[in-house]
C-alpha positions in Angstrom: 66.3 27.4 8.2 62.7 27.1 7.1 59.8 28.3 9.9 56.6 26.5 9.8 53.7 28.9 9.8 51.2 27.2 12.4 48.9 29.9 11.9 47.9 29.2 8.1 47.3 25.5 9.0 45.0 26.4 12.0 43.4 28.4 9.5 43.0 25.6 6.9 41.7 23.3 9.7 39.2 25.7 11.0 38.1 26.5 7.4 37.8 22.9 6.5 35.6 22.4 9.7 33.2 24.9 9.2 32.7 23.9 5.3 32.0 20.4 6.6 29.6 21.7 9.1 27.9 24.2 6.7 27.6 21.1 4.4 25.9 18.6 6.9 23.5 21.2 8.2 22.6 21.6 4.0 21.9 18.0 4.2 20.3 18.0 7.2 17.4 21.0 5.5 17.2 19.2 2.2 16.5 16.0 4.6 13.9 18.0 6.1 12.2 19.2 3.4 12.3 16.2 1.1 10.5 14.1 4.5 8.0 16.8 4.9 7.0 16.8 1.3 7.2 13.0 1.5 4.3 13.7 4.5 2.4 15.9 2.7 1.3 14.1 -0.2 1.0 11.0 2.2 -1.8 12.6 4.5 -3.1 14.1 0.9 -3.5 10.3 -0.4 -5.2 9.6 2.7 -7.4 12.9 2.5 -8.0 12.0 -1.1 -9.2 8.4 -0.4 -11.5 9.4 2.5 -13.4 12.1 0.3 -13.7 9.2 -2.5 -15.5 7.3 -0.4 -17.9 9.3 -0.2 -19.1 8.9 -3.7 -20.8 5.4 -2.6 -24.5 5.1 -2.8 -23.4 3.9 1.0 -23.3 7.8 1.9 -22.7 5.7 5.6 -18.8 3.8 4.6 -16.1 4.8 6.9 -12.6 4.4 6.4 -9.5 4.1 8.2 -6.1 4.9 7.0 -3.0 3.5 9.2 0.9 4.2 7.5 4.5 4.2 9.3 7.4 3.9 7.1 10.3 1.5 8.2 12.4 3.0 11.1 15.2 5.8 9.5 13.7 5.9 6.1 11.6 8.9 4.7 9.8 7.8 1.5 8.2 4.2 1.0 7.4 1.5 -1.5 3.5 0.6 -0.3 1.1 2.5 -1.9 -2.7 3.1 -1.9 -4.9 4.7 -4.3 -8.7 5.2 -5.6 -9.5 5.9 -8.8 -13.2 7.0 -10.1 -14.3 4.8 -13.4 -17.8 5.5 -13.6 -20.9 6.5 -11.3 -20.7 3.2 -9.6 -17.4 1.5 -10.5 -14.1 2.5 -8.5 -10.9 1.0 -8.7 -8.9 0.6 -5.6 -4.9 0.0 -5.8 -3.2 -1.4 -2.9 0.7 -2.3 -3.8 3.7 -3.0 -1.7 7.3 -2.5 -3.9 10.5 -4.7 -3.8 13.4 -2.9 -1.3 12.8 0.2 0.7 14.1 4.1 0.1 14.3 5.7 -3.1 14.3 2.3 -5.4 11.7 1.4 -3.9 10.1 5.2 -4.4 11.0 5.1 -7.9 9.2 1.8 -8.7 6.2 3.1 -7.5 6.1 6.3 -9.4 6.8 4.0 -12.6 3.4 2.1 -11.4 1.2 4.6 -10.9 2.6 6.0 -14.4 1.3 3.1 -15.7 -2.1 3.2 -13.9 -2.8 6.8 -15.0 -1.9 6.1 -18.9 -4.4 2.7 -18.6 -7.3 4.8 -17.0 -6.7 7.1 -19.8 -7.1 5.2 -22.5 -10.1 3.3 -20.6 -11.5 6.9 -20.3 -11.6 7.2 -24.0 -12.8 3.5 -24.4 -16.2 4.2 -22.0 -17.2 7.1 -23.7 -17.9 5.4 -26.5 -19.2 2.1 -25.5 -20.1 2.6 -21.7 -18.4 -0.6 -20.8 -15.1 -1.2 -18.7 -13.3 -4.6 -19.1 -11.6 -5.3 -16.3 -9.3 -8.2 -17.3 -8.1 -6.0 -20.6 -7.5 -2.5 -18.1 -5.2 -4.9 -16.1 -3.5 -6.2 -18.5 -3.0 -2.8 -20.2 -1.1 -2.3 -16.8 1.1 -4.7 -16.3 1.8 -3.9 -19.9 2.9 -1.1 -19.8 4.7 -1.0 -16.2 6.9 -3.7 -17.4 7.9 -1.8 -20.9 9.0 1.1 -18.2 10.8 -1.1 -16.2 12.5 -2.9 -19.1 13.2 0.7 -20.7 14.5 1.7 -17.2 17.0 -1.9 -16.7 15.1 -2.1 -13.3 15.1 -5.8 -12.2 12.4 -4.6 -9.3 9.2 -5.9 -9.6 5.7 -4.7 -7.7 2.7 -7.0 -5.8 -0.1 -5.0 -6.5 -3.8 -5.7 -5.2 -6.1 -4.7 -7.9 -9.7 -4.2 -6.4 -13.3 -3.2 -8.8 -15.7 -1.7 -6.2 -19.2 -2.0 -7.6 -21.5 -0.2 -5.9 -24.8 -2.7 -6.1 -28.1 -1.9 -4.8 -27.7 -3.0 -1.3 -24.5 -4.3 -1.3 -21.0 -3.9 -3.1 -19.1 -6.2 -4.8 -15.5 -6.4 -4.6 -13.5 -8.1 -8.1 -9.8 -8.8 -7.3 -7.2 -9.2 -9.8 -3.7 -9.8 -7.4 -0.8 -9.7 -8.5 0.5 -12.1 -5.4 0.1 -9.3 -2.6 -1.7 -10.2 0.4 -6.0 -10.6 -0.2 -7.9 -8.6 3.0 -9.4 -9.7 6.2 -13.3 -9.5 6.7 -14.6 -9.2 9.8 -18.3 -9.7 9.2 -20.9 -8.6 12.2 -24.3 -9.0 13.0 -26.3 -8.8 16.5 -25.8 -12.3 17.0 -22.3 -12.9 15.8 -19.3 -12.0 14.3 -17.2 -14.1 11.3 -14.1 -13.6 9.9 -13.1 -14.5 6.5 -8.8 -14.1 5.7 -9.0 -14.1 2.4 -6.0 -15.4 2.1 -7.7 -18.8 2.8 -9.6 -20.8 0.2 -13.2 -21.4 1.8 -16.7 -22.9 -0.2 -17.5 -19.1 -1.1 -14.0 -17.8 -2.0 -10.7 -19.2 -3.9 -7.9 -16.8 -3.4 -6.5 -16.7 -7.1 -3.2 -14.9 -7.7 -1.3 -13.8 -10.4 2.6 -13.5 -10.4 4.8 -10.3 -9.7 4.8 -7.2 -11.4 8.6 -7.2 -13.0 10.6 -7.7 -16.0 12.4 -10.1 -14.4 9.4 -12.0 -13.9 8.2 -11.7 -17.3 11.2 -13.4 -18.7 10.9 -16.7 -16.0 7.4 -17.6 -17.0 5.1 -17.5 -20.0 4.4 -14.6 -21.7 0.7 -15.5 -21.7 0.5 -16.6 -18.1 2.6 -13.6 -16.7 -0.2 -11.0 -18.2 -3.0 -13.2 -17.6 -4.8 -12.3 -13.7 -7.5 -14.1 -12.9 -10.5 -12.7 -10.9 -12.2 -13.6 -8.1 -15.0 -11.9 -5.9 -16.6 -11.6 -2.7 -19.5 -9.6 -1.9 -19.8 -6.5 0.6 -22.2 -6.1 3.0 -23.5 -3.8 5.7 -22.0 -4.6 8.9 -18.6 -5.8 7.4 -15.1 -4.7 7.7 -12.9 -5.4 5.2 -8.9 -4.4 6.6 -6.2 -4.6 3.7 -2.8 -4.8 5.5 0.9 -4.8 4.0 3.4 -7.5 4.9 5.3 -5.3 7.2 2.3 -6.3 9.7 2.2 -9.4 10.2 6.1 -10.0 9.8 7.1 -8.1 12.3 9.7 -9.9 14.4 9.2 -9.7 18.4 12.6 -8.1 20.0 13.5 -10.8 22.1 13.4 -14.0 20.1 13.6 -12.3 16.4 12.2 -15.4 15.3 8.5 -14.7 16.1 6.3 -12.9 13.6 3.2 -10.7 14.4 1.0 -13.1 12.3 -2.5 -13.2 11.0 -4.2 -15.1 14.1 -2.8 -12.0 16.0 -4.1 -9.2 13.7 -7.3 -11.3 12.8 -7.8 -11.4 17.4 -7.1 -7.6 17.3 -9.6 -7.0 14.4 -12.4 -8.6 16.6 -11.8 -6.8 19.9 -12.1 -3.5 17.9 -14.7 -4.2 15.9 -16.8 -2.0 17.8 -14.8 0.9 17.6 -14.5 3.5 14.7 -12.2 2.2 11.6 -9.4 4.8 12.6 -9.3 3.8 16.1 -9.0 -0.1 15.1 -6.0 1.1 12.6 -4.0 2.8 15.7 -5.2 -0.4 17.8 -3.4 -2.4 15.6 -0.5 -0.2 15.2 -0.2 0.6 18.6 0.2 -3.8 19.4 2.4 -4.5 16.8 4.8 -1.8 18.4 4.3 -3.3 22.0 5.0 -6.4 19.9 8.3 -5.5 18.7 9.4 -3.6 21.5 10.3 -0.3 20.6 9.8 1.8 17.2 13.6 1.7 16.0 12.8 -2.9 15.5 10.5 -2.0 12.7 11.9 -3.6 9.4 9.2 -2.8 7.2 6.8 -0.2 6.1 3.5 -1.0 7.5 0.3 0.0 6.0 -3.4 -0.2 6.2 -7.0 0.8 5.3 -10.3 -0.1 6.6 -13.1 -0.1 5.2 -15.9 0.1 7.4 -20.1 -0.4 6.6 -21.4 -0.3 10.4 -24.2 -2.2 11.3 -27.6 -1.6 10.7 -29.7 0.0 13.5 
């Protein structure tokens, strides 16, 4: 007659429970810590961007930086950056990556890779002639991002919002090279009006040229020439404007109810005007704060939603 000994398999089962607990609370402080990291060097990008600005001969431009990753996840695909070329040039990056989570993560960190090694050859270049080409620095970009993501078998590609600040003698001028991400909103004021240009649009001053995706993928669909070609287009900065870049995860936000009813530009372009007198952080959490009564509640939103506003108040 064999006896079961009920004591040794309590023991296994209360073992067993406290390794699985000892294991999810592990996961729970490496969540922890990876999402505050992920926080830090987001409010250090914004910190960064803020204290850039400051280099304009516009000692008076103010900015505003909004940024809520999708509900449940901790690091992001859209990205924002500011990079110093000369006294009076700046570049300014504003991207939004394929997927969400860490692919998405890990595309962007091949970007900016490929942003840092352009500027550094560029660096090299200027010293000895003084000039910056712009089309040749994008190019050298898109280059090099898509030999990383071919090395890497990634079939993930980037939109990416390539923007030269010159700062001009009474007003800057803004060169685009897009690589099909969304162009900005301009809210322009003065004491008798205000006008809004959604660049987006095509109006007599502005045609709102694009180039493809950022992507191997996209590189083998199309011609080789005509994948790294961007053209430029520009539109001039002056006191009393706004000018709001905005990701996709703005405008497409679906209402609760329906699910078939986007945010939209007319709505973010009606919010931009009822702020306009406000400071450019308080028009970011304006919008922010509608899109949320739009959707309903927090845990509806899809997307990563991002923003920055530039601001050159008017005149006194």
């Amino acid at each position: 007659m064999i006896v079961k000994n009920n004591n040794n398999s309590d023991i296994d089962t209360v073992l067993k429970e406290e390794y699985i607990r000892k294991d999810y609370l592990e996961k729970i402080r490496k969540y922890e810590i990876f999402r505050h990291e992920a926080n830090n060097v987001r409010e250090k990008d914004k910190k960064i961007i803020r204290e850039f600005f400051k280099s304009f001969s516009h000692k008076d431009v103010q900015v505003g930086v909004g940024f809520q990753r999708a509900y449940g996840s901790i690091i992001s695909g859209d990205h924002f950056d500011l990079f110093k070329l000369s006294d009076r040039i700046f570049l300014f990056i504003f991207a939004d990556i394929s997927g969400h989570g860490l692919p998405a993560y890990t595309t962007l960190i091949k970007l900016r890779s490929a942003i840092i090694l352009a500027i550094k050859e560029l660096e090299g270049t200027f010293r000895k002639t003084g000039m910056i080409d712009y089309p040749n620095l994008i190019k050298n970009i898109a280059v090099k991002f898509t030999d990383i993501m071919d090395i890497s078998n990634s079939n993930d590609f980037a939109s990416v919002n390539f923007v030269f600040v010159e700062d001009q003698d009474g007003y800057l001028k803004f060169r685009f090279y897009n690589r099909s991400m969304l162009f900005p909103i301009i809210v322009r004021r003065s004491k008798e009006q205000i006008i809004t240009f959604n660049l987006n649009n095509q109006y007599d001053i502005w045609q709102p040229n694009k180039s493809y995706l950022l992507g191997n993928d996209i590189k083998t669909l199309v011609n080789i020439e005509a994948y790294y070609d961007t053209p430029e287009c520009s539109f001039d900065i002056y006191q009393g404007d706004m000018i709001f870049f905005y990701s996709d995860g703005i405008t497409e936000a679906f209402d609760s109810e329906t699910e078939n009813k986007q945010y939209g530009e007319e709505r973010l372009m009606q919010k931009l005007i009822e702020s306009s007198d406000l400071p450019p952080q308080l028009v970011i959490n304006n919008i922010f704060d509608s899109v949320y009564e739009f959707i309903g509640k927090h845990e509806y939103q899809k997307d990563d939603m991002t923003a920055v506003l530039m601001d050159l108040p008017m005149p006194l």
